[in-house]
N, C-alpha and C positions, 0 to 999 in steps of 0.2 A: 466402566466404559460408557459412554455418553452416546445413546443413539438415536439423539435430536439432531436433524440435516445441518440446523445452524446453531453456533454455541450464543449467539447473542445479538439479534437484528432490533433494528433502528427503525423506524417509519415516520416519515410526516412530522421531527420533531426537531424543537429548539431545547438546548440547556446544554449542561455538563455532567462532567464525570469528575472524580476525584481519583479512582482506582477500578482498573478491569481486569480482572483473572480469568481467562479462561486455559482449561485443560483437555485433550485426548476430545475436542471438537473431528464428529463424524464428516463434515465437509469442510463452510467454511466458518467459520471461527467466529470472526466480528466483520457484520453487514451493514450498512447503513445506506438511504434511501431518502430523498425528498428531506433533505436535514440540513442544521446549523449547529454542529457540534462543538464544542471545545475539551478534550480528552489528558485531565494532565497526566496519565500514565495507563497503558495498558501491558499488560504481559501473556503471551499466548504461548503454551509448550503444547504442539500438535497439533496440528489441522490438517487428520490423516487421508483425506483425499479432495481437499479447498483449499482457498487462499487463509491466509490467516487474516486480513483487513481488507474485508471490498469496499467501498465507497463508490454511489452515483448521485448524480444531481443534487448537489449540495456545496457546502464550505462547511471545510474538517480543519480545525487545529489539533496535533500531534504534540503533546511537548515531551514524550517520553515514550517509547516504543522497543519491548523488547521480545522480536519472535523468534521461535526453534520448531524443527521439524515441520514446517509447511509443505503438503503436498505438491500445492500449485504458487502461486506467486509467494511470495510475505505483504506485498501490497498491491493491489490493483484500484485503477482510480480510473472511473468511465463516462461516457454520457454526460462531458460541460460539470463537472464537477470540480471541487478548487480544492487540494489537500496542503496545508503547512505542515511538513514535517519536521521540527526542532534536534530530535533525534533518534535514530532508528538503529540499535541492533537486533542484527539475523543472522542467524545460526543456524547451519544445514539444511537453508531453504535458497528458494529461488530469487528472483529479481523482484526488484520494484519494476512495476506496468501503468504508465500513462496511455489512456486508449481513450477514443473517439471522442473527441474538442475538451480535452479534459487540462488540468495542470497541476502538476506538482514544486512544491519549492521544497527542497532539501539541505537542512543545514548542517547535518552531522549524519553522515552513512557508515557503519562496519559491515561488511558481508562475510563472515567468516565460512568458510567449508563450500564454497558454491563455485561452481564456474558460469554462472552469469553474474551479469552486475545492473544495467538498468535497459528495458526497452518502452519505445516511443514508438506508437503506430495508432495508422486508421483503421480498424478493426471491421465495422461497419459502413457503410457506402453514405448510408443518410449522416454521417457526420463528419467534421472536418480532421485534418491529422491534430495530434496531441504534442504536449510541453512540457519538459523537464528544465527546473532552473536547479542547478546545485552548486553548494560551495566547495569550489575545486580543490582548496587544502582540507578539508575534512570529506572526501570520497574516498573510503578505505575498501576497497574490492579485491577479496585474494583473486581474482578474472575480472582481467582490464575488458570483459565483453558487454560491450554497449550496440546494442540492434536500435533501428532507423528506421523509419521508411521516408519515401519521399514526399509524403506529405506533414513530417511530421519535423519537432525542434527541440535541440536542448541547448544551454545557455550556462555558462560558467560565469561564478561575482565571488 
């Protein structure tokens, strides 16, 4: 069992990945911060009380994404950050989370085992509401539940 707070944080940094494993992550799983990432594959089984993928202030390319057992979201995207998600399955976790001026585009989603599906919100006051763009024949959500707020927007292509 892993009793490091995060299975994998990012800081302050430009490049790529090729392959990211992480397992039995004590919070949350993969962090990233002040970055320009490109990710062609991550896989997270557990992120027994975090997100499995946080991301703030930055651009993240996603081209392959597969999480299980997240405590709290499987993606959360905050803080004017920009996430491309190519495609994402999650398994027995929670929603993807667009929060404070943040955006996500979503081109392939499976949610398997969850009753939520995606939320959009202002979270914090010092920032604007957030964006989800997704492609409306590949949202596969066993929960058609999609949360809003009013300052916030999502967008079907």
């Amino acid at each position: 069992f892993n009793t490091c707070s995060k299975g994998l944080e990012v800081l302050n940094s430009l490049g790529s990945f090729k392959k990211i494993n992480i397992n039995k992550s004590k919070l949350d799983a993969f962090d990233s911060e002040f970055s320009d990432l490109i990710i062609e594959e991550i896989n997270i089984d557990s992120a027994l009380s975090g997100e499995c993928i946080g991301v703030k202030r930055g651009k993240y390319l996603i081209k392959n994404a597969n999480v299980s057992d997240c405590g709290d979201h499987s993606v959360s995207v905050g803080e004017h950050a920009e996430l491309i998600l190519e495609k994402i399955t999650a398994n027995n976790s929670r929603r993807i989370m667009s929060k404070d001026s943040s955006l996500i585009t979503i081109f392939d989603y499976t949610n398997l085992n969850s009753e939520e599906c995606l939320l959009i919100l202002r979270k914090n006051k010092q920032f604007d509401g957030a964006y989800i763009k997704v492609k409306k024949n590949n949202l596969n959500c066993e929960s058609p539940k999609i949360e809003k707020d009013e300052f916030s927007k999502i967008s079907y292509f």
